[in-house]
N, C-alpha and C positions, 0 to 999 in steps of 0.2 A: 506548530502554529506559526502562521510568516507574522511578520512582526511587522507594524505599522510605524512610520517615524512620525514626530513632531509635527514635521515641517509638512508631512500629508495632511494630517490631521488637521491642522490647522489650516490648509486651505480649501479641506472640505466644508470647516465650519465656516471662515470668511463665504463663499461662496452660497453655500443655505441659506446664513444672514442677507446677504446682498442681496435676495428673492430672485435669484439665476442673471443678476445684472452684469451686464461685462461694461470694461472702462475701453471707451476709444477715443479718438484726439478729440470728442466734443463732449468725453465726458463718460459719466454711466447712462448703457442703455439697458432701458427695462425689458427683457422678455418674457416678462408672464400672462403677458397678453396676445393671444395668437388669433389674426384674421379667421374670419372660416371662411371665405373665399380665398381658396388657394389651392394649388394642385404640384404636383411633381414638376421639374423641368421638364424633364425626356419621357416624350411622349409617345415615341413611335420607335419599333425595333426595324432597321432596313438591311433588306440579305442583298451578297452579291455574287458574284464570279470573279477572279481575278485576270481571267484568260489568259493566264500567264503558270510558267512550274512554279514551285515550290518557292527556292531560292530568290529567284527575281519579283515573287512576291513581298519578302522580304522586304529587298534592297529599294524597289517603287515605293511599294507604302511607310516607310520610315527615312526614305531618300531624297522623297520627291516632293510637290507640290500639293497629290494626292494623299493620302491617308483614310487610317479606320479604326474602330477602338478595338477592334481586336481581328486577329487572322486564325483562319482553321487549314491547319493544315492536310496534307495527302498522303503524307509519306510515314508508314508505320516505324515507331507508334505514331498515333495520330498525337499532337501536340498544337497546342492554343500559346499565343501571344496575346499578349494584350500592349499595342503600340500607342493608344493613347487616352489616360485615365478616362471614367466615365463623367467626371466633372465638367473636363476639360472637350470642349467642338473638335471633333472631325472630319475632314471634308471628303466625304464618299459621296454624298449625294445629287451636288451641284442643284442646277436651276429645278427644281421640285414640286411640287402640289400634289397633296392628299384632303378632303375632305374641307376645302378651304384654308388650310394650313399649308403656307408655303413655304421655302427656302428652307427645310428641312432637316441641314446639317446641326440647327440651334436646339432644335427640340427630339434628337433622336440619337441613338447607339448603333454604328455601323458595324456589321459583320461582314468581311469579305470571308470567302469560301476558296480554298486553291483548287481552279478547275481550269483546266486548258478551253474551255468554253464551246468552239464549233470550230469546223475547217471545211471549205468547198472543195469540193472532189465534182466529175465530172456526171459523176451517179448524182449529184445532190450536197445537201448541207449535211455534215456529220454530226450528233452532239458528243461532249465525252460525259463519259456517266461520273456518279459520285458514289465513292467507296460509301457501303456499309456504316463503316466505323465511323467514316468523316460524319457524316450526317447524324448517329447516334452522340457525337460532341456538337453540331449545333444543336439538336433539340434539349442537350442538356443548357448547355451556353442559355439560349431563348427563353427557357424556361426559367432559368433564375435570378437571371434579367427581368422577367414581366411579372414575376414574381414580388421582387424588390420594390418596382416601380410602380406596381396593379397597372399595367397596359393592357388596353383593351383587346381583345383576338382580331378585331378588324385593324389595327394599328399595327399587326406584325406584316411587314410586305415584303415586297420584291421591289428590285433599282426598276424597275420595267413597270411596277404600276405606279410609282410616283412621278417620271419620265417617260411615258410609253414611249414619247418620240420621237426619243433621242437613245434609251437604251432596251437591251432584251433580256438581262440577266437578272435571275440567274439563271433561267433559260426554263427550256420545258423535261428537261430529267431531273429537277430536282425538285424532288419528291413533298411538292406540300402536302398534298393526305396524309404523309406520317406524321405531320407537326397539328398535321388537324385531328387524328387519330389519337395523340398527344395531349388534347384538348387546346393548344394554343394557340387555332386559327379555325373561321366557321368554313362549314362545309356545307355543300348543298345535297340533302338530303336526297336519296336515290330514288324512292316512292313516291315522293313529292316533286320531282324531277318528271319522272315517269307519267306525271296524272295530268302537270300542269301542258307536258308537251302535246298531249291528243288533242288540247285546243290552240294550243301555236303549231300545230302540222294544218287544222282547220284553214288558222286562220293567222298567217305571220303578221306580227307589228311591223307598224311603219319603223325608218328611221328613226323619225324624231323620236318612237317610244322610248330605241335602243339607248340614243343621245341622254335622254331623262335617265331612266335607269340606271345606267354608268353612270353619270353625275349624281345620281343617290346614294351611290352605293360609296364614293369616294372618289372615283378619277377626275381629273379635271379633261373635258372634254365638250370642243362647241356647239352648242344649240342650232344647228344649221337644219336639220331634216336631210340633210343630204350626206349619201357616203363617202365622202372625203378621205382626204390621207389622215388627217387625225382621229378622225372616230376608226377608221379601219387601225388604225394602228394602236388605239384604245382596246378594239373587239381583239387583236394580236395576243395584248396584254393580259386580258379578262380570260382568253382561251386556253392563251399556253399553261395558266394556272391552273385552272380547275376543269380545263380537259386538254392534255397536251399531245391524245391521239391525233388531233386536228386542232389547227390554230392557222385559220384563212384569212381572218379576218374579217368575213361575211354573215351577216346575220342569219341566224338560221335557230327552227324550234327549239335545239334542245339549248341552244345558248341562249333563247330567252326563257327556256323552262328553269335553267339556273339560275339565274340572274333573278328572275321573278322571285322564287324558292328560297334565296340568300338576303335579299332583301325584307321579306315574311318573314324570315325566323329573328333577322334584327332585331324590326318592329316589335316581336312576340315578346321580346327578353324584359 
């Protein structure tokens, strides 16, 4: 039987006495009274690409001006850093906006992912894929994190739907149906897809719809009616995720049968 000293004992009892008050330079503060408006800090999980190997992911995110609160590695085994606590800001995200929630480095837990990203070849843009394993250590990482924190499934994103406009990652092979498959991100139901598109092949929404839409659903994106570089670069963002067969940019049925579909099951919950 481990043996308990004194000096424990007795500032367990100081302590229950005190009714959980702690002494700081103004004194004893009382905590036995808790707001009930109040919520977690970190509010949002944000995934990225490093576009960079292994190594020099490393040495940038713990080097440089950049950082992230934890990196996944590529190189078997697959191996997790954690480069800066979760208490403590990381700046992965830069200029940001999710669902009226801005500047995003204050309220979130950055994942970078080691993935050499894209290379233009004369064929086209190449993507590089992501191992298996890697991706089997973010979903766990995600999971325990939103676990911790109860983050919402629409709260776990990509650098690309917080900045469509500025970034792409973590690109379109990396595989959100397994995180939504997971349960830790919503998914637009296939049937429901299928039903809503024979009246968007009818009859496609304007702009402006696409504009509202995306702006419901989370992106920050302008109210113009018109398809611009930001809303196309919004629809980019919206495609590469949740169908990365095609991501044009252009508005079209079944991008509003999703969209539509993802938004309804919100609502539903």
């Amino acid at each position: 039987m481990k043996k308990i000293s004194l000096y424990s004992l007795f500032t367990a009892i100081s302590i229950f006495i005190s009714g959980c008050a702690t002494v700081g330079p103004m004194g004893k503060l009382d905590t036995t009274i808790s707001a009930k408006s109040q919520e977690e800090r970190v509010q949002f999980i944000i995934l990225h690409y490093t576009a960079l190997d292994q190594p020099t992911s490393l040495r940038v995110l713990s080097q440089q001006a950049v950082s992230a609160n934890y990196l996944v590695g590529d190189e078997a085994p697959i191996k997790v850093w954690q480069l800066v606590p979760e208490n403590r800001l990381a700046y992965h995200a830069g200029l940001s906006e999710w669902k009226g929630y801005s500047r995003l480095n204050a309220s979130s837990i950055g994942i970078e992912i080691v993935n050499l990203g894209f290379k233009d070849t004369p064929e086209g843009r190449i993507y590089f894929p992501f191992p298996q394993a890697q991706i089997d250590r973010v979903i766990a990482l995600v999971k325990d994190i939103s676990l911790r924190y109860q983050i919402r499934p629409e709260y776990i994103l990509g650098h690309s739907d917080i900045a469509p406009m500025r970034k792409s990652d973590p690109g379109p092979l990396f595989p959100w149906k397994q995180l939504a498959d997971a349960g830790l991100i919503p998914w637009p139901k296939a049937d429901e897809v299928a039903q809503r598109m024979t009246m968007y092949e009818f009859q496609l929404p304007e702009i402006k719809w696409f504009q509202q839409k995306l702006a419901q659903y989370g992106y920050s994106i302008p109210q113009t009616g018109l398809l611009d570089e930001a809303t196309r670069s919004v629809l980019v963002a919206f495609q590469t995720k949740y169908r990365p067969a095609k991501f044009d940019g252009m508005p079209d049925a079944e991008t509003a049968a999703m969209l539509d579909t993802l938004i309804a099951n919100l609502k539903a919950k």
